[in-house]
KOLTOR-991221 format. One line per field, with one value per residue (C-alpha): residue in one letter; x negated, y negated, z. Coordinates in nm, 3 decimals. Example, Ala and Ser with C-alpha at 12.3 -4.5 7.8 and 13.67 -1.06 7.14 Angstrom:
2
residuo A,S
east -1.230,-1.367
north 0.450,0.106
up 0.780,0.714
END
This chain:
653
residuo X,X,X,X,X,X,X,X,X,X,X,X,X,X,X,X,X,X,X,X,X,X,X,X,X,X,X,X,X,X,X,X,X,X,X,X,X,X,X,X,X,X,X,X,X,X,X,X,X,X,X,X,X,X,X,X,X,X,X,X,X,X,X,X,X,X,X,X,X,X,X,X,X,X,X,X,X,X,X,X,X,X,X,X,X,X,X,X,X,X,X,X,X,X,X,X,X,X,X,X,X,X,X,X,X,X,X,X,X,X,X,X,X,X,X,X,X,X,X,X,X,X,X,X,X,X,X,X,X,X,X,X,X,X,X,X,X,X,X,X,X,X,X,X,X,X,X,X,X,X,X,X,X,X,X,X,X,X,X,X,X,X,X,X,X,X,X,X,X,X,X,X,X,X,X,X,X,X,X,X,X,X,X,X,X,X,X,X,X,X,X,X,X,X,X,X,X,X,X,X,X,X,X,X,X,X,X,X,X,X,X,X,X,X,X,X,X,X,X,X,X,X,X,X,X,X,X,X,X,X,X,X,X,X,X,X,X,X,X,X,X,X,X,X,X,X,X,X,X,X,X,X,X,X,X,X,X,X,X,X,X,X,X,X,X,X,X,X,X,X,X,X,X,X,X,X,X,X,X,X,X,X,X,X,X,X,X,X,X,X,X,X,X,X,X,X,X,X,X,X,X,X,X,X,X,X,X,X,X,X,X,X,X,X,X,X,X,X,X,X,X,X,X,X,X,X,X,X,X,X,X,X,X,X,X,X,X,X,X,X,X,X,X,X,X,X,X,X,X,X,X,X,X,X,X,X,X,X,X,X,X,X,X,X,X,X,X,X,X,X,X,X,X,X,X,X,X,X,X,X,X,X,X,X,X,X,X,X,X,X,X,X,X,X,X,X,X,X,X,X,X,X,X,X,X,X,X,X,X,X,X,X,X,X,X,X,X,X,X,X,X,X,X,X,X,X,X,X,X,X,X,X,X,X,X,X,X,X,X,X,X,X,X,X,X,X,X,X,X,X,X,X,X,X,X,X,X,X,X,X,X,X,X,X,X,X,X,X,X,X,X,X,X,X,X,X,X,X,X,X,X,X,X,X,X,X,X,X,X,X,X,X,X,X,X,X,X,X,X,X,X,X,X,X,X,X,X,X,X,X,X,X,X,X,X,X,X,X,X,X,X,X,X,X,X,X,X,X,X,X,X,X,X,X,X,X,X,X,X,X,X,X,X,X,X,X,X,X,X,X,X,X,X,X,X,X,X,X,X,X,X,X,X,X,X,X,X,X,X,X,X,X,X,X,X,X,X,X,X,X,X,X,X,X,X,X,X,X,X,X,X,X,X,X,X,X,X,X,X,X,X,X,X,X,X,X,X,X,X,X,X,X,X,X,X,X,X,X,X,X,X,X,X,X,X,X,X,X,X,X,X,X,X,X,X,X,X,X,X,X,X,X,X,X,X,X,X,X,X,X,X,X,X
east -9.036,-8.744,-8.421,-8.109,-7.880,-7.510,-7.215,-6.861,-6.592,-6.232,-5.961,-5.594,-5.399,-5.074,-4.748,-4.591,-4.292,-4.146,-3.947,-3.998,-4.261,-4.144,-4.270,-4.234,-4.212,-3.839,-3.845,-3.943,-4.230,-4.206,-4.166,-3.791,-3.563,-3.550,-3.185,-3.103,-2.803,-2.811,-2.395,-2.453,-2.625,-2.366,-2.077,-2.222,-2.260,-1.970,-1.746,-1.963,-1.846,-1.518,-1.518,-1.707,-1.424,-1.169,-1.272,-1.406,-1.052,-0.917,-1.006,-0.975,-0.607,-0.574,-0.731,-0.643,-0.449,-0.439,-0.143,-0.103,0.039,-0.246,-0.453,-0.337,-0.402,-0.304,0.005,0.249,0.557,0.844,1.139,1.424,1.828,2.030,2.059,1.775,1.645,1.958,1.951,2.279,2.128,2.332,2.399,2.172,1.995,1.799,1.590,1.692,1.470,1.503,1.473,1.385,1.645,1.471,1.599,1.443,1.542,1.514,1.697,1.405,1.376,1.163,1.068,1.140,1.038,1.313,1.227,1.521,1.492,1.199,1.198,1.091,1.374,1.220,1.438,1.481,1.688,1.778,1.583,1.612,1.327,1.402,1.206,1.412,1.301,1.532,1.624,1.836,2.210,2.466,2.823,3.046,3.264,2.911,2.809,3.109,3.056,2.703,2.736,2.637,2.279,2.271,1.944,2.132,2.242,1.918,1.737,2.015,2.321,2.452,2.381,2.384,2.033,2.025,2.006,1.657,1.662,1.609,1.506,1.714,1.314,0.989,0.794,0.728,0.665,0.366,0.509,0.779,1.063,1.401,1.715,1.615,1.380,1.338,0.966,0.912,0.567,0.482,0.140,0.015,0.031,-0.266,-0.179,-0.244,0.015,0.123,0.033,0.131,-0.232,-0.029,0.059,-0.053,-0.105,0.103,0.013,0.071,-0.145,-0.438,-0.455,-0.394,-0.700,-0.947,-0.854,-0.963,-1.293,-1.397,-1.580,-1.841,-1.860,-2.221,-2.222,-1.824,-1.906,-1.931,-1.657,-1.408,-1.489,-1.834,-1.803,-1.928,-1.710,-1.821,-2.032,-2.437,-2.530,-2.376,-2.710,-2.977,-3.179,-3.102,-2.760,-2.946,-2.915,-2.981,-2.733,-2.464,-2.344,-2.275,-1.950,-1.825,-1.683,-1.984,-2.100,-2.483,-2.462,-2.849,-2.876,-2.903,-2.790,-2.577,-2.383,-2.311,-1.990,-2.117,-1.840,-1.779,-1.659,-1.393,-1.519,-1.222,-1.212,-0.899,-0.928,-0.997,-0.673,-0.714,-0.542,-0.540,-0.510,-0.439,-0.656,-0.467,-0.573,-0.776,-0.853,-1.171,-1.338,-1.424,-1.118,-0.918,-1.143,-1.069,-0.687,-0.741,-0.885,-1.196,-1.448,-1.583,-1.940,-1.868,-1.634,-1.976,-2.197,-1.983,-1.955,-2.307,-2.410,-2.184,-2.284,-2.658,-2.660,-2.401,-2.301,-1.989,-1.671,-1.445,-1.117,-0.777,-0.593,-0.836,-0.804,-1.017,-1.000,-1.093,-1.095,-1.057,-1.162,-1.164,-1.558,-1.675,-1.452,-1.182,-1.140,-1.033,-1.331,-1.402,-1.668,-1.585,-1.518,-1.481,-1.383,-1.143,-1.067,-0.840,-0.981,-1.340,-1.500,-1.746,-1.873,-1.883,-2.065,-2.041,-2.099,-2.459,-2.587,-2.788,-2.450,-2.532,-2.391,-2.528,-2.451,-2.272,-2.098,-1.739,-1.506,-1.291,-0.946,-0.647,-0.699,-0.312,-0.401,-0.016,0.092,0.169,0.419,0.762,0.756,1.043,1.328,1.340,1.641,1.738,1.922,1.764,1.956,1.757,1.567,1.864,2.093,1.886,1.840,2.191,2.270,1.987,2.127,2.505,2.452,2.243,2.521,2.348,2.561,2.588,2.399,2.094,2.060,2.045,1.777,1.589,1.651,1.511,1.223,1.073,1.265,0.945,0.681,0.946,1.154,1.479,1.641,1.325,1.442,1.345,1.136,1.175,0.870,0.977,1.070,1.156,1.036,1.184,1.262,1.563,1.803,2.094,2.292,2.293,2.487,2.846,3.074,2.809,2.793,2.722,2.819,2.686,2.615,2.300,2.133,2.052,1.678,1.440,1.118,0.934,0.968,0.773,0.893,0.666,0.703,0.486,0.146,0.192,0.304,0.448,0.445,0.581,0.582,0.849,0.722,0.847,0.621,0.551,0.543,0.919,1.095,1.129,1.082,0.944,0.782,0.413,0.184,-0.114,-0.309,-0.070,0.073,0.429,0.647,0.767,0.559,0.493,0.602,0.834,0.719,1.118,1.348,1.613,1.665,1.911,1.729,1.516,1.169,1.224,0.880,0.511,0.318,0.060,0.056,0.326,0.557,0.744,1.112,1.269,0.982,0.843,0.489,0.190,0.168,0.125,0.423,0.344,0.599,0.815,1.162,1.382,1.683,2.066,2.442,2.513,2.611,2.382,2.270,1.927,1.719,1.399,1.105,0.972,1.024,0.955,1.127,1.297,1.056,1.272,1.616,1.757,1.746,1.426,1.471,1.352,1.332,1.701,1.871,1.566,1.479,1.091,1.027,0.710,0.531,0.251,-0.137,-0.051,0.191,0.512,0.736,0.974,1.300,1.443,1.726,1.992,2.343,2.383,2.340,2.385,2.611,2.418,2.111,1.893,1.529,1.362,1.621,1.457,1.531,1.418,1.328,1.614,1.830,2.060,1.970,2.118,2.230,2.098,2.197,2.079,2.020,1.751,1.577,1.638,1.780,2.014,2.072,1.761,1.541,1.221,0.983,0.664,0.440,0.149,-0.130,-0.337,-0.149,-0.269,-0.035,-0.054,0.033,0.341,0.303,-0.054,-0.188,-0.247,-0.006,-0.062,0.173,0.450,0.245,-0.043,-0.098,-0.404,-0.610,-0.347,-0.054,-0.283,-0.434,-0.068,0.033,-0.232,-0.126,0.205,0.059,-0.109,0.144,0.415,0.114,0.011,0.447,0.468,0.165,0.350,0.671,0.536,0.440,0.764,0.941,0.730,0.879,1.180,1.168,0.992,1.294
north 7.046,7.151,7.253,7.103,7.323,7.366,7.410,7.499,7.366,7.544,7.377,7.502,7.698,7.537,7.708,7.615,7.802,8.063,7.828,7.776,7.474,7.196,7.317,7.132,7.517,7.730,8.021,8.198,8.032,7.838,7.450,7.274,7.264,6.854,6.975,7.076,6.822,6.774,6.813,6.623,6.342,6.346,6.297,6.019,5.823,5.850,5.792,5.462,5.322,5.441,5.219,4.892,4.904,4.887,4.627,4.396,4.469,4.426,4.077,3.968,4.108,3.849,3.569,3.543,3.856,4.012,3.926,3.883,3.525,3.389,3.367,3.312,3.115,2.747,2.682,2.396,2.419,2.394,2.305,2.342,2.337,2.590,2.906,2.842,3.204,3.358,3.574,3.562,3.472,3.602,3.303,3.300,2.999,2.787,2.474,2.140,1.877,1.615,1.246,1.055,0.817,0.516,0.175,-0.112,-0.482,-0.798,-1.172,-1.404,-1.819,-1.935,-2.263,-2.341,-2.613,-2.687,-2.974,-3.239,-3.509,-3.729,-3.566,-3.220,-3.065,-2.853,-2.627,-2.352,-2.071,-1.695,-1.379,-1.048,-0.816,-0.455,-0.160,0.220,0.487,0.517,0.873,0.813,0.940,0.679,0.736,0.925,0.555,0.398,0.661,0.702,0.306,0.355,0.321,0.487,0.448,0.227,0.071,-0.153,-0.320,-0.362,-0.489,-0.639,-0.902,-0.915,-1.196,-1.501,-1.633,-1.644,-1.986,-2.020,-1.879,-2.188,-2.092,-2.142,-2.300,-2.294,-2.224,-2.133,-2.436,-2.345,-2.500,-2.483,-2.724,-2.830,-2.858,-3.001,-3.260,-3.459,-3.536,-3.851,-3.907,-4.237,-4.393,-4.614,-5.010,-5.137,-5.530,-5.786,-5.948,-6.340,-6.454,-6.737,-6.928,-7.213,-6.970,-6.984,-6.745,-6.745,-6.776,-6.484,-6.333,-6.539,-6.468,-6.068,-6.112,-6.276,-5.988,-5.769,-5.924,-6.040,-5.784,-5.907,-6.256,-6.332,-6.660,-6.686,-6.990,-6.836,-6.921,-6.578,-6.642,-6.624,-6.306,-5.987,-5.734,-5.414,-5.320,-5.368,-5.087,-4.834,-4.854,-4.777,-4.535,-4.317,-4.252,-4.183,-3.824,-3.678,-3.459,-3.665,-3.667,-3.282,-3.410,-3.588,-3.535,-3.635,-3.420,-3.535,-3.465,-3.426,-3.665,-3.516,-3.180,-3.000,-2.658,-2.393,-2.181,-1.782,-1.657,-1.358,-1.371,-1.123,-0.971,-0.808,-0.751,-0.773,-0.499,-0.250,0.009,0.180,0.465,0.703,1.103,1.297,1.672,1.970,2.313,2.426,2.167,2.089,1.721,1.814,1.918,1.677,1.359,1.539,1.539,1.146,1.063,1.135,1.305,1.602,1.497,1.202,1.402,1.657,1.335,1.195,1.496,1.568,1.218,1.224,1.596,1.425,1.134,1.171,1.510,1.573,1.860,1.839,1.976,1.920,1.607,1.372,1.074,1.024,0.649,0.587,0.294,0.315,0.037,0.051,0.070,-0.047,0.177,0.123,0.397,0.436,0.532,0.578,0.306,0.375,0.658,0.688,0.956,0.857,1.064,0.918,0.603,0.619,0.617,0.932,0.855,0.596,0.616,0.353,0.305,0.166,-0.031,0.250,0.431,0.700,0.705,0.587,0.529,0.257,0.037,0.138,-0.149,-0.371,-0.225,-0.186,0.096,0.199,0.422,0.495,0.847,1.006,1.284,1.256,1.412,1.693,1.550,1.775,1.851,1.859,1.734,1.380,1.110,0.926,0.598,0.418,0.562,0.545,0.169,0.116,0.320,0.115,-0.181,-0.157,0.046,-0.295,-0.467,-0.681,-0.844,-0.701,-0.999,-0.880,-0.540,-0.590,-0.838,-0.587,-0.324,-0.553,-0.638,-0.273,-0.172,-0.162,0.062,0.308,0.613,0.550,0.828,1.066,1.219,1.074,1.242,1.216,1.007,0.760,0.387,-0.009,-0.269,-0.618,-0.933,-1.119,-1.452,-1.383,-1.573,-1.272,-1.061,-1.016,-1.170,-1.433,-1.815,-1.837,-1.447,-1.413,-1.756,-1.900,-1.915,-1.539,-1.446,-1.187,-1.335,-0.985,-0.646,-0.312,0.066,0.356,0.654,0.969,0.799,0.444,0.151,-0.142,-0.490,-0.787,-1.141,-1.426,-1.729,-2.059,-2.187,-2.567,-2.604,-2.463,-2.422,-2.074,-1.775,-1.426,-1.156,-1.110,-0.864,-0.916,-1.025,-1.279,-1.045,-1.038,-0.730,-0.735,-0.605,-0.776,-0.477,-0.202,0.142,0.266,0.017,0.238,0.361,0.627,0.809,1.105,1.120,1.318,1.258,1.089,0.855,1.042,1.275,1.460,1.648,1.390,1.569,1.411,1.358,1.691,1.556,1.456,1.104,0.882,0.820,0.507,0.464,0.728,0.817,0.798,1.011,0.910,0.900,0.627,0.298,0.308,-0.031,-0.175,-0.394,-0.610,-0.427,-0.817,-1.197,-1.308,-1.457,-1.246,-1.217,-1.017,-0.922,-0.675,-0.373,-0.254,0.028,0.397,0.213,0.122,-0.145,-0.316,-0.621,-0.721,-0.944,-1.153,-1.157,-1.360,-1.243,-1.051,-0.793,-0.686,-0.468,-0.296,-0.177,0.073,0.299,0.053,0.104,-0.232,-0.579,-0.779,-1.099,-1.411,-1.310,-1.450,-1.478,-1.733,-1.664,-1.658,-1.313,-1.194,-0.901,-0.660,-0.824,-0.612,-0.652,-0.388,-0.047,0.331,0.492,0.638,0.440,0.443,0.796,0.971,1.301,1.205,0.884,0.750,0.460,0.432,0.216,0.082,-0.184,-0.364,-0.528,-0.810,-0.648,-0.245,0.037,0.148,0.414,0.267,0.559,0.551,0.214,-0.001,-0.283,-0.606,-0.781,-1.027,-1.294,-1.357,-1.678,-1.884,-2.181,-2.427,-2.190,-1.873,-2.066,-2.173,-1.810,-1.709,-1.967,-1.871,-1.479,-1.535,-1.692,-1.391,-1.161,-1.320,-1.303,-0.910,-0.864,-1.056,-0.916,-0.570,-0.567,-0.670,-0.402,-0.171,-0.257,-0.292,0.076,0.161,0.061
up 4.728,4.926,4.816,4.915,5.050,4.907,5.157,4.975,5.138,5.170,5.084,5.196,4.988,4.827,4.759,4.420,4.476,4.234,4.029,3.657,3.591,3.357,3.077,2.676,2.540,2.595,2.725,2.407,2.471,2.156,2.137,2.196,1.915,1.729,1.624,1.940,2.110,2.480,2.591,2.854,2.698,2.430,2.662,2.816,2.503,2.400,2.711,2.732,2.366,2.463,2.762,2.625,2.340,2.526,2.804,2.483,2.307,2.590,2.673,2.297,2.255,2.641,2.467,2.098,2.023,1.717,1.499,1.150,1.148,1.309,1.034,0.703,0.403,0.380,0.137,0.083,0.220,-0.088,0.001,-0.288,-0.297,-0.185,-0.414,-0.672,-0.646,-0.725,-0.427,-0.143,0.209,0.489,0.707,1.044,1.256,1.114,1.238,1.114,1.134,1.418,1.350,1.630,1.771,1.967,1.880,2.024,1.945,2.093,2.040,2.037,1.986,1.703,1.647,1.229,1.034,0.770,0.470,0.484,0.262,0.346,0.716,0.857,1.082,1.361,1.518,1.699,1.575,1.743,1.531,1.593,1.596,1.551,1.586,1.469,1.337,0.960,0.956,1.326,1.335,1.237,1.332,1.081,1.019,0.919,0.697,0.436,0.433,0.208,-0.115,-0.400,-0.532,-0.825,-0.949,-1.185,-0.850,-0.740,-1.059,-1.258,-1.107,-1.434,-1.727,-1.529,-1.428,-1.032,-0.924,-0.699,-0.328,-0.110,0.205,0.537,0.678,0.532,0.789,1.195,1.425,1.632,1.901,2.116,2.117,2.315,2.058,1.742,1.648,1.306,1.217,0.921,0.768,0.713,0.514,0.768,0.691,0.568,0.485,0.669,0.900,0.953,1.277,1.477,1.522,1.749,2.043,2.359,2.624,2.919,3.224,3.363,3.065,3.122,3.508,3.413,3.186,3.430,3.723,3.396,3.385,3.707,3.802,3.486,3.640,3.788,3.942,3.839,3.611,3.309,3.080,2.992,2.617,2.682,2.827,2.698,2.529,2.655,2.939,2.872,3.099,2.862,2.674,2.904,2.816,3.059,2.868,2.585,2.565,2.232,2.192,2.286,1.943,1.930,2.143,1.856,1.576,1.360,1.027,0.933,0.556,0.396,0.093,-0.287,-0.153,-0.403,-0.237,-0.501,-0.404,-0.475,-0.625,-0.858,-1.229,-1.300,-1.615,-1.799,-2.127,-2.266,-2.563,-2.336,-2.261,-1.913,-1.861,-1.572,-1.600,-1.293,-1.267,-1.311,-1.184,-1.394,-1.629,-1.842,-1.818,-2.170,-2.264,-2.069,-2.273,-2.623,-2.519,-2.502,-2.809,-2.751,-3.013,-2.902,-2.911,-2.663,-2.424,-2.430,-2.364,-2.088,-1.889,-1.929,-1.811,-1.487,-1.374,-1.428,-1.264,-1.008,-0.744,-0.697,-0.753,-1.035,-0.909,-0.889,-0.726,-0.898,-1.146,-1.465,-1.489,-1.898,-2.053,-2.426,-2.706,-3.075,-3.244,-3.522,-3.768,-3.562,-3.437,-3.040,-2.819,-2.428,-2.369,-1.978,-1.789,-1.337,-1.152,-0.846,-0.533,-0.255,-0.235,-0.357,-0.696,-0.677,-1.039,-1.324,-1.672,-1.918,-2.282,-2.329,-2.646,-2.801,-2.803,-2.504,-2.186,-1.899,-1.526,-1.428,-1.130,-1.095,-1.194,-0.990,-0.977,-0.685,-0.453,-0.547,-0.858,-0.987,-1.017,-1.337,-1.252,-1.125,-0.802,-0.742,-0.455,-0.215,-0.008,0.306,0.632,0.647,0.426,0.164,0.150,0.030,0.238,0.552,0.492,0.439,0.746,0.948,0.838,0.900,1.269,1.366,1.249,0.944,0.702,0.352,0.157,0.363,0.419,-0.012,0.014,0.207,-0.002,-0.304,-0.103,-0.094,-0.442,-0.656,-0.434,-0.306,-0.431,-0.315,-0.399,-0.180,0.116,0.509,0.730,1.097,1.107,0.909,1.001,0.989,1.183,1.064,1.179,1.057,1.157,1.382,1.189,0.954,1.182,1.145,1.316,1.404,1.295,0.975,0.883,0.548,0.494,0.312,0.669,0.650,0.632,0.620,0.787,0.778,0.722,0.729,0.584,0.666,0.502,0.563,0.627,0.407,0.555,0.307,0.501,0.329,0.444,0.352,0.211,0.047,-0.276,-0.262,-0.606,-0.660,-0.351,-0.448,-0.183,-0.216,0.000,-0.050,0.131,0.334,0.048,-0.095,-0.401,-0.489,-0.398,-0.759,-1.069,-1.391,-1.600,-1.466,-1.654,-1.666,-1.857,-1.825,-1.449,-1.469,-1.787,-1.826,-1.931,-2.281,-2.447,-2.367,-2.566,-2.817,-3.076,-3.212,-3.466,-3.554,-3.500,-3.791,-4.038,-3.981,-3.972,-3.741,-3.634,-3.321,-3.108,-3.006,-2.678,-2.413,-2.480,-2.266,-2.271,-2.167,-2.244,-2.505,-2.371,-2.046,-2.002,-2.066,-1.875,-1.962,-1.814,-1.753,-1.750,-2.103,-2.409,-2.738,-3.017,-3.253,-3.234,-3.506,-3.730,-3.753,-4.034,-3.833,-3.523,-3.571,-3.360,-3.138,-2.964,-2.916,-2.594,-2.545,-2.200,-2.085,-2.058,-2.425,-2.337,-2.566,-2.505,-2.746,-2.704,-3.060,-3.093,-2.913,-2.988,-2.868,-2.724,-2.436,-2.490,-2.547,-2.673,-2.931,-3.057,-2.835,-2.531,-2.214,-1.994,-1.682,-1.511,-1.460,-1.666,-1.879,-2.260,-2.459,-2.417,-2.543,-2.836,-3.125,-3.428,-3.700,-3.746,-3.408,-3.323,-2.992,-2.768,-2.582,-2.574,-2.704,-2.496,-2.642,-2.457,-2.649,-2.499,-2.756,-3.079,-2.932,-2.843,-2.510,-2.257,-2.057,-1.790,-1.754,-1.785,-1.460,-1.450,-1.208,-0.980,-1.087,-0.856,-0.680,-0.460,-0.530,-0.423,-0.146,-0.168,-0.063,0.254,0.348,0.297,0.514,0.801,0.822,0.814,1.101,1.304,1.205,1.334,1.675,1.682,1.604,1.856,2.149,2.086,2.015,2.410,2.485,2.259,2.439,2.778,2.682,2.538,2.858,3.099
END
């Protein structure tokens, strides 16, 4: 066996040097210190933070900033009369708000169809159609010629019965017309008339006849009387097409084939009081029911059924929407209750007939839920409603006799005495004649044919039309409903609200009971005026109630009228009155403590709410009258949307 031999190679030597190796231990030879900080590492941190601070802070102080105003909690802006906080404000600049001061109107021709006699009168006739915003400066001269505000003006003319507005034309003539043209209907005659059997035809007529039919002649032999009345090749079947009848005005009817109209029943029941309640801050459904009669264990029961069946947030701004009817004891009970929000119903329950509550479809009602509260006026450099109509009216230079009727037109859905805002404005269009200083002036040739306020974000549009059963005219909106309501919920305009229907202290009898009305409180002798059309009931002395006149409406409404120091001329039980008219004055007879009116309204023999229960219009059109109203709708429309482009242009240059 041999041995391998081993060689050991030499590697070269390597100089480390005669620095210190990189060692983990110090130079005590003992492992580095956890505690220990590193200066150098420590000043680089920290000049880096420094640095990214300020180039982030930089760029957010360039792009958003960072001062206080900029974000702040919403609030509502109050605006109130000079001096209300007691406190003396030096005088400095302040910002006024600016109405905007466009005016655009245009003289146009419209073709009117006016009922004379046994003939309809088409004309045409000159209208002026004005755009302008209401809060626009009017001249000083203009302005001290407003007058005063006084809603006796507006409802009340005095005791005379205004004779029936007859309109100046009933309608607008589709078409257009040169001068004036007189249209008579006549019933076609039906009876036979005597002819002459013994004439003959001339000869002229007989030759004009055979021309007629020669091209029919064959062999030209044929005797004309023998000849065929129409043409035979009309009937080949080639011309048979089978919808050739689709041209014509032909309606195949399918025999024993009765059509059923769907149509939904209004179910209303008359003994039911609605009432609505607005949501304060704060408030408790429970607590809210119980303050309207309710018994605690059903306020408890409704609330617990809504929160079950339905999701929504109870808070302030909404409208409980009850509706109250007596039970079997008699005793008042919600068999309804809805809770509104803008203009949806986010939940309904309903009385079932095991006696729990249930949920339930919302009912039918107007989207316009009234308010409760009397809104505060604010002040401010913009006129009011009344005086920026007025203003509107005379700068366009309307007659008198009109700018009232369109102040009447918009008097029951708008607070007259509110203040403008520069957004605010009229479009209307109204006869020429109506200007001053034109034909006719203020003659009975004056019309309003449409008008439309905005205010804030609500727009009121009313249309003019004449009734065929009457002759009478009123403004309706788009859905054919009078302007004017069937009850007004203030008989007295210039009062103050002294004290709400429900329980009280009676002030005089020092005890608990139901006060079955409102008071409301002014000066003795301010006039009175029916809060409907209707006919006197009672008129008299009515013991507490003192002097007090009871009128009858239709549908089952009374209303009551106590504590009167007075009485209009003339009246009687079974006189006839009308809305607005003045029928007494305040005062303070029978058991009261000062001079006011109290109000009561009854519906079916009940007391009821006169603030909070939901009152209809004074007319709605039905059946013919509604599908005339909607004809001569349409035409004012297709006129505002043609002569809104030309408004446009006109503003434009």
């Amino acid at each position: 066996m041999h041995s391998a031999q081993r060689h050991r190679v030499q590697l070269p030597a390597v100089d480390l040097g005669d620095e210190d190796p990189l060692y983990t231990r110090n130079v005590t030879n003992s492992p580095p210190d956890r505690r220990r900080v590193s200066l150098r590492w420590l000043a680089g941190s920290v000049l880096t933070g420094i640095f990214s601070v300020g180039l982030i802070g930089g760029a957010l102080q360039a792009a958003v900033g960072f001062d206080h105003y900029l974000i702040v909690r919403p609030a509502i802006a109050r605006t109130s009369p000079n001096g209300d906080n007691g406190a003396l404000a030096r005088k400095g600049d302040r910002f006024r708000p600016v109405a905007e001061t466009g005016v655009t109107r245009r003289v146009i021709q419209i073709s009117t169809v006016t009922r004379a006699d046994d003939r309809d009168i088409v004309r045409v006739r000159p209208f002026a159609h004005v755009r302008t915003a209401l809060a626009a400066p009017v001249s000083p001269e203009i302005s001290a010629r407003v007058p005063g505000f006084n809603p006796l003006d507006i409802f009340s003319d005095g005791s005379k019965n205004p004779p029936v507005e007859v309109a100046a034309s009933d309608s607008i003539y589709t078409a257009e017309v040169d001068g004036e043209v007189a249209i008579k209907v006549q019933d076609l005659p039906l009876a036979g008339g005597d002819y002459d059997r013994t004439a003959e035809l001339a000869v002229s007529e007989v030759e004009r006849t055979v021309r007629e039919l020669a091209p029919f002649l064959s062999d030209g032999a044929v005797e004309v009387a023998s000849l065929p009345y129409v043409d035979p090749a009309r009937f080949e079947i080639d011309s048979a097409d089978p919808n050739a009848l689709t041209s014509l005005a032909v309606a195949l009817t399918p025999e024993n084939l009765s059509l059923i109209e769907k149509s939904e029943d209004e179910l209303e029941d008359k003994d039911i009081e609605e009432k609505v309640v607005s949501v304060k801050e704060g408030a408790s459904m429970r607590k809210m029911l119980i303050a309207e009669g309710a018994r605690p264990e059903d306020a408890a029961a409704i609330q617990s059924a809504l929160v079950a069946n339905f999701e929504f947030n109870f808070r302030a701004g909404q409208k409980l929407l009850l509706g109250l009817a007596p039970d079997k004891t008699g005793a008042t009970r919600p068999i309804r209750v809805t809770l509104h929000e803008g203009e949806r119903d986010l939940a309904t329950v309903a009385l079932s007939d095991t006696g729990t509550y249930v949920a339930a479809k919302a009912p039918a009602h107007d989207r316009e839920i009234p308010a409760i509260e009397e809104k505060p006026r604010p002040s401010g450099a913009l006129p009011s409603v009344f005086a920026g109509l007025w203003g509107t009216g005379m700068s366009l230079d309307m007659s008198k006799g009109l700018i009232g009727s369109l102040v009447r037109i918009f008097a029951y859905d708008v607070d007259f005495g509110s203040r403008l805002s520069p957004s605010d404005g009229l479009e209307v269009i109204y006869s020429a004649e109506g200007l001053e200083g034109a034909a006719g002036g203020e003659g009975d040739s004056a019309e309003i044919l449409y008008a439309a306020l905005t205010l804030g974000s609500a727009t009121n549009r009313f249309y003019r039309f004449r009734s065929a059963v009457d002759g009478s005219v009123d403004y309706y909106d788009e859905a054919g409903k009078s302007g004017q309501k069937f009850l007004m919920r203030k008989p007295v305009p210039q009062a103050r609200f002294s004290s709400p229907f429900g329980m009280r202290r009676h002030p005089v009898l020092k005890r608990y009971r139901l006060h079955s009305g409102t008071d409301w409180a002014a000066p003795s002798g301010t006039p009175i005026i029916a809060a409907g059309n209707g006919a006197i009931e009672k008129i008299g002395n009515r013991g507490a109630y003192g002097r007090s006149i009871t009128l009858q409406h239709t549908n089952g409404y009374e209303t009551t009228y106590n504590h009167m120091s007075g009485y209009a001329k003339g009246l009687k039980a079974g006189a006839r009155v009308r809305q607005g008219q003045v029928i007494g004055y305040v005062g303070s007879t029978g058991l009261s403590t000062g001079p006011h009116l109290h109000f009561e309204v009854m519906v079916n023999g009940r007391f009821v709410d006169p603030m909070k229960i939901r009152l209809p219009r004074g007319r709605e059109l039905q059946g013919t009258e509604l599908a005339s109203f909607e004809q001569e709708r349409q035409r004012i429309d297709e006129l505002l949307t043609r002569e809104g482009e030309n408004l446009a242009s006109t503003a434009a240059n």
